[in-house]
FIZAMI-938460 format. One record per residue (C-alpha): y negated, x, z negated; residue number from 1; residue in one letter. Coordinates in steps of 0.02 Angstrom, whole numbers, plus 50000, padded with zeros to 5 digits. Layout:
+-------+-------+-------+-----+---+
|    py |    px |    pz |   k | r |
+-------+-------+-------+-----+---+
|     Y |     X |     Z | NUM | a |
...
+-------+-------+-------+-----+---+
This chain:
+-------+-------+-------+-----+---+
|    py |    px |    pz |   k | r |
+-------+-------+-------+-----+---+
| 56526 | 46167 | 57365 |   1 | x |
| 56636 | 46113 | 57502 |   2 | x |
| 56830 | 46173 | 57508 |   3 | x |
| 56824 | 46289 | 57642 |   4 | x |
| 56646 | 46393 | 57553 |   5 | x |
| 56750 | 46398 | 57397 |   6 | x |
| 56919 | 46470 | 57492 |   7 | x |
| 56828 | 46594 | 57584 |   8 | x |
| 56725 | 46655 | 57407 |   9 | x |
| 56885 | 46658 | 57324 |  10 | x |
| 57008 | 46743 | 57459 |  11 | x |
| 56871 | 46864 | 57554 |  12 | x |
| 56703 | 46888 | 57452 |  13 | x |
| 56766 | 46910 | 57272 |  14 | x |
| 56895 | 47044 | 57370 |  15 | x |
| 56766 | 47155 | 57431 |  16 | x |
| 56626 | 47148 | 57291 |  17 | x |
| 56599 | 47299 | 57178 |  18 | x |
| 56511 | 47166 | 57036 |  19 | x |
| 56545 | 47000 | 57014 |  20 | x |
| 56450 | 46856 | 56924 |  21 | x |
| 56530 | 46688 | 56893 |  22 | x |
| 56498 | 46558 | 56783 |  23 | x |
| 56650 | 46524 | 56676 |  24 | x |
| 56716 | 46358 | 56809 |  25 | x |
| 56672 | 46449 | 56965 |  26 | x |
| 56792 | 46608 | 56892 |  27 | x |
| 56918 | 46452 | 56850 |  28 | x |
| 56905 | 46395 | 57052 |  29 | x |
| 56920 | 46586 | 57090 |  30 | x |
| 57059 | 46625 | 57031 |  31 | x |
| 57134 | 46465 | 57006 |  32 | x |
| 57180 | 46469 | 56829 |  33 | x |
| 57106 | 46331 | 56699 |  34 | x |
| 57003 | 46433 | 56570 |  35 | x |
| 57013 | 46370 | 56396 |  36 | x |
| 56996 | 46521 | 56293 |  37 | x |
| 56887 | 46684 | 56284 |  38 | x |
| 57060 | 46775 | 56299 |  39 | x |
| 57099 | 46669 | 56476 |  40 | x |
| 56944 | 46731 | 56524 |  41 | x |
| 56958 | 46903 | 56499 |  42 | x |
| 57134 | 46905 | 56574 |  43 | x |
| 57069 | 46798 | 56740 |  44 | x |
| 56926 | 46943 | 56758 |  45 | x |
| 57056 | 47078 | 56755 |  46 | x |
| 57169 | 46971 | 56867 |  47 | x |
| 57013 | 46974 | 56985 |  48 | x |
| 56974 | 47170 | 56972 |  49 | x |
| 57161 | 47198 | 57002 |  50 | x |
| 57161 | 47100 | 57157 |  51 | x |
| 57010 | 47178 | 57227 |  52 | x |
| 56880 | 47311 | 57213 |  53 | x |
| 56797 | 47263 | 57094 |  54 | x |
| 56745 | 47376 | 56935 |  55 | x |
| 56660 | 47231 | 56828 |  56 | x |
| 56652 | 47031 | 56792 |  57 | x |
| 56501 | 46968 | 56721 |  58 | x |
| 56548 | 46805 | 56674 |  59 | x |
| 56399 | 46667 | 56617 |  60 | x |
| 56391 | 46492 | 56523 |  61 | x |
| 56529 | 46516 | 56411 |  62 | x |
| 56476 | 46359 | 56299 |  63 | x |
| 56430 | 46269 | 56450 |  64 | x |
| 56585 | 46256 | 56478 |  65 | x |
| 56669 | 46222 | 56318 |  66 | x |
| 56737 | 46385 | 56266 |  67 | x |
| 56615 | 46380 | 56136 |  68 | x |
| 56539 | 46255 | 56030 |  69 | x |
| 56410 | 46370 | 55949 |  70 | x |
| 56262 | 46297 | 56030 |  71 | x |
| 56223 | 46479 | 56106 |  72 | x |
| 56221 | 46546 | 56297 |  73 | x |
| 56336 | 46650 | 56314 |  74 | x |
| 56389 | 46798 | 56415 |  75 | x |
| 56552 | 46913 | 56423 |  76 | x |
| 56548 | 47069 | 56546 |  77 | x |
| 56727 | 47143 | 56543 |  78 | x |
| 56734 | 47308 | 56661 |  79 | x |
| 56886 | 47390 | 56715 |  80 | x |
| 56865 | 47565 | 56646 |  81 | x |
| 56770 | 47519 | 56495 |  82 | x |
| 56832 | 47375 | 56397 |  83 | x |
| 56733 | 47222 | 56373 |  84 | x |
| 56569 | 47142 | 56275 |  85 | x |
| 56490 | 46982 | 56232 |  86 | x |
| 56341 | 46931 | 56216 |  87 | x |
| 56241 | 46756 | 56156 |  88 | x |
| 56094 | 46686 | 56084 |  89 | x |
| 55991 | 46527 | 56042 |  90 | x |
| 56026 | 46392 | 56186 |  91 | x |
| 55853 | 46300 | 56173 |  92 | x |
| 55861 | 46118 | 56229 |  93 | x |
| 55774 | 46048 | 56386 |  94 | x |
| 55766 | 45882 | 56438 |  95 | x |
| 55782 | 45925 | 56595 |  96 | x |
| 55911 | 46088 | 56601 |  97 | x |
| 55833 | 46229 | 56684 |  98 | x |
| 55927 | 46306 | 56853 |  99 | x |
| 55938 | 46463 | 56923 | 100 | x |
| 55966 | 46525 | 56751 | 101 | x |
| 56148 | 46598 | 56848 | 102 | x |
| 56047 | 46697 | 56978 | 103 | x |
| 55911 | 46752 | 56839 | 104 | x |
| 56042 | 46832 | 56752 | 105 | x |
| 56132 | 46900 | 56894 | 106 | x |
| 55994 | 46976 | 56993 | 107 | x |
| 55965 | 47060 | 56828 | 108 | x |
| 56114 | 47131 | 56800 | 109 | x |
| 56143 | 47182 | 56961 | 110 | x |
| 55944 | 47264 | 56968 | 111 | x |
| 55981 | 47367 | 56795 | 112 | x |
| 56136 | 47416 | 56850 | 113 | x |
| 56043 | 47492 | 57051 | 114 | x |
| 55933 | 47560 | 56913 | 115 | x |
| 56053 | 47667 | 56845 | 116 | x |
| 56093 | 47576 | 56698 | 117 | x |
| 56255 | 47578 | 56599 | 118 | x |
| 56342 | 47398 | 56599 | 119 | x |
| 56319 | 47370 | 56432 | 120 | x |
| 56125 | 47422 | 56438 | 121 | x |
| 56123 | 47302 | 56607 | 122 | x |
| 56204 | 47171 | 56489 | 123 | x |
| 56078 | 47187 | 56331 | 124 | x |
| 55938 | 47198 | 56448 | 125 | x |
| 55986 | 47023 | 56559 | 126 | x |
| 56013 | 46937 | 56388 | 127 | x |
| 55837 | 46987 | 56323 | 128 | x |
| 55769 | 46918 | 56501 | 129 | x |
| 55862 | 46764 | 56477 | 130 | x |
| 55804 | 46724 | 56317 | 131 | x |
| 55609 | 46790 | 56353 | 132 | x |
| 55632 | 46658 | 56488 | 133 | x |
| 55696 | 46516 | 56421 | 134 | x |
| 55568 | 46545 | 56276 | 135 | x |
| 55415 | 46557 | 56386 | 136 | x |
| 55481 | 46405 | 56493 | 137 | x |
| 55515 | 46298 | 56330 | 138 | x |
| 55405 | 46135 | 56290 | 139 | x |
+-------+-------+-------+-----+---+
């Protein structure tokens, strides 16, 4: 993504969104932090509700990107009024790595949560998708 797209996410967009859905190294460019722990996470999504409006940071690929060595996909939603969860299950292999799995689990979220669903129930639900997914896509 060239410098100026990431600048303008990271100074305007992330400002004015109610929900936001990173992956753990696009949170990293965000807010310009190096994430190397589930706890630097957690802080960096507050740091990014505090600076905006946003109520809620649904952040993706935890393993992906090293925080985690477990062999799982990961997710951690921490919201501003009601603490934080994490969810993960099997990462199946594919030889050739699947994309769009970000914007399948965002357009999820965001969908259950339109639908009237509590974050946590948005959460459980996009994990289940996920993994129905990546099951039915698996050779």
């Amino acid at each position: 993504v060239p410098q100026g797209v990431q600048t303008h996410h990271a100074e305007h967009s992330a400002m004015i969104a109610d929900v936001l859905c990173p992956n753990v190294l696009e949170l990293g460019i965000i807010t310009g932090t190096e994430l190397s722990s589930v706890e630097q996470v957690i802080q960096a999504a507050h740091h990014l509700m505090g600076a905006g409006r946003a109520q809620m940071v649904l952040v993706k690929h935890l393993a992906h990107a090293g925080l985690s060595a477990s062999g799982e996909f990961e997710m951690l939603l921490v919201c501003k009024q009601s603490g934080a969860w994490h969810v993960a299950c099997p990462m199946l292999h594919f030889d050739r790595p699947p994309v769009g799995v970000g914007d399948l689990t965002s357009a999820v979220f965001l969908a259950k949560l339109l639908s009237g669903d509590t974050p946590r129930r948005a959460l459980e639900h996009t994990m289940g998708v996920y993994n129905a997914v990546m099951q039915a896509t698996h050779v």
